[in-house]
C-alpha positions in Angstrom: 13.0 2.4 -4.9 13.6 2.2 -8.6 10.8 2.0 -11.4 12.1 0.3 -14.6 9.0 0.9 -17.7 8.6 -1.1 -20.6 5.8 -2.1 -23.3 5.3 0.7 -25.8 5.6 1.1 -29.0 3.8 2.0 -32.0 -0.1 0.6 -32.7 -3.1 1.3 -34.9 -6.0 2.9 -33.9 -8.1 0.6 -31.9 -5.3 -1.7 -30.9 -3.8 -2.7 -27.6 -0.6 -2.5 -25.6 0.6 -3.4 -22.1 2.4 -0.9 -19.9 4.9 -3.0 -17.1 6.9 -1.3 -14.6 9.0 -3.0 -12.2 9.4 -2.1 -9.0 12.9 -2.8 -7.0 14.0 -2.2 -3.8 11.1 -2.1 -2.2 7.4 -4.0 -2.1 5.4 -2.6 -4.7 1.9 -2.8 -2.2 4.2 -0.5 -0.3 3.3 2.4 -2.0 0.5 4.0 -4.8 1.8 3.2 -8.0 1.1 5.7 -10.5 0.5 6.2 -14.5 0.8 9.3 -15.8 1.7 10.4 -19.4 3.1 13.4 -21.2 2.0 14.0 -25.0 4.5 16.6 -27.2 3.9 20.2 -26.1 1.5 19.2 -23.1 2.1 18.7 -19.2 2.5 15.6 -17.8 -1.1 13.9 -16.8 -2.8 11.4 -14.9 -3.9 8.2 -16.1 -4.3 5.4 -13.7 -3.5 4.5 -10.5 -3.3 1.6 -7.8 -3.9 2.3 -3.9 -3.6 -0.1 -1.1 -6.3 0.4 1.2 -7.4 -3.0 2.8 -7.0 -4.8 -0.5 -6.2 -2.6 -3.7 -8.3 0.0 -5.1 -7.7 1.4 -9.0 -8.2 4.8 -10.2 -8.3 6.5 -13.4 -8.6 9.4 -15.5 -11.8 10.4 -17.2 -10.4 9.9 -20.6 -9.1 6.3 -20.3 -11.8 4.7 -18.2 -13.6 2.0 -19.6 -10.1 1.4 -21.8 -7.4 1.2 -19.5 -7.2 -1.0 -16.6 -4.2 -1.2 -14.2 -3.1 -4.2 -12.6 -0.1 -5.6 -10.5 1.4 -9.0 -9.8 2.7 -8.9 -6.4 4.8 -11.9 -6.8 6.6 -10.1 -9.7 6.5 -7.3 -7.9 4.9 -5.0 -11.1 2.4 -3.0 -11.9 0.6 -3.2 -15.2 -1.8 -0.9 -17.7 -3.6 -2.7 -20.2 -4.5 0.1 -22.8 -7.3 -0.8 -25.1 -9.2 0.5 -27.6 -6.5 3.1 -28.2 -6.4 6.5 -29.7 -4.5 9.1 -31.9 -5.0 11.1 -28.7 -3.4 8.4 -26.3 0.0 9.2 -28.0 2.5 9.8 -25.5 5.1 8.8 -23.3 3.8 7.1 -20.2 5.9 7.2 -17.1 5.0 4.9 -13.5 5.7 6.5 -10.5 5.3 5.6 -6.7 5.2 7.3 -3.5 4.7 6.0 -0.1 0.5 6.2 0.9 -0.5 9.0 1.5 -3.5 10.7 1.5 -6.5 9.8 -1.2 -7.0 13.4 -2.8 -3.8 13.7 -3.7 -3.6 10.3 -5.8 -3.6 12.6 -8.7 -1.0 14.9 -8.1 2.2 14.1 -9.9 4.3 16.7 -7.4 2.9 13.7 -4.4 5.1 11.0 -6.5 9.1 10.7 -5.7 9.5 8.0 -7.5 9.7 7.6 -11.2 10.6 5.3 -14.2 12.1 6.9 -17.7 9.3 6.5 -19.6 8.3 4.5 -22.5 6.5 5.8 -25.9 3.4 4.7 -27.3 3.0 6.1 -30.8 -1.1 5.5 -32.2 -1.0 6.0 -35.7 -4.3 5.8 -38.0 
């Protein structure tokens, strides 16, 4: 499977971007689809996630609930994040990643993902 990312960019404070990330090569509800990001000098983090479990449950991290929200278009097979309300602090570059379902308390984990796109920027200035 391959993970193409696109959609950052540079924004104010407050402003709004859209996060896609095509999937290829296989269905997307195949797998958890992943958002995680990786600010200058930190470690890669959690940000969002979408898991297939009857129909599709989201997840996300403390720090962007309420402001993020994941999506996906099955029929485009892509997953989305909306980013909202964005902050100086939300600068980073935001990777999507997949892995085949597995189990729930690991949704987290970036080392449970296989499968990653190459990342797109999002700058937040003030």
């Amino acid at each position: 499977v391959q993970l193409q990312a696109s959609g950052g960019g540079l924004v104010q404070t407050g402003g709004s971007l859209r996060l896609s990330c095509v999937v290829s090569g296989r269905t997307s509800s195949d797998y958890d689809m992943g958002w995680f990001r990786q600010a200058p000098g930190e470690e890669r983090e959690f940000v969002a996630a979408i898991r297939r479990s009857g129909g599709f449950t989201f997840y996300y991290a403390d720090s962007v609930k309420g402001r993020f929200t994941a999506s996906r278009d099955g029929a485009k097979n892509t997953v989305y994040l909306q980013m909202n309300s964005l902050k100086r602090e939300d600068r980073a570059v935001y990777y999507c990643a997949a892995r085949f379902r597995s189990v729930l308390n690991t949704l987290r984990l970036e080392s449970t993902y296989p499968y990653w796109g190459q990342g797109t920027q999002v700058t937040v200035s003030s």
